[in-house]
N, C-alpha and C positions, 0 to 999 in steps of 0.2 A: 869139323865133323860133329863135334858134341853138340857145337852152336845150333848146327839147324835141325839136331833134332831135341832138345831142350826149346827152341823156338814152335815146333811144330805142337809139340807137348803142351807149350804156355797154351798155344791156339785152343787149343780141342780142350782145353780145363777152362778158359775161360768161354767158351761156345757152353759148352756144360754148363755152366755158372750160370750163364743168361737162358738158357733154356729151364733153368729149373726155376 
């Protein structure tokens, strides 16, 4: 349960990351 959302989290900080 935590996993996938800890995994979605990683997602969209590094989308963030490469967007900025």
């Amino acid at each position: 349960m935590t996993n996938l959302l800890q995994h979605q989290l990683s997602n969209r900080f590094q989308r963030d990351k490469q967007v900025l």
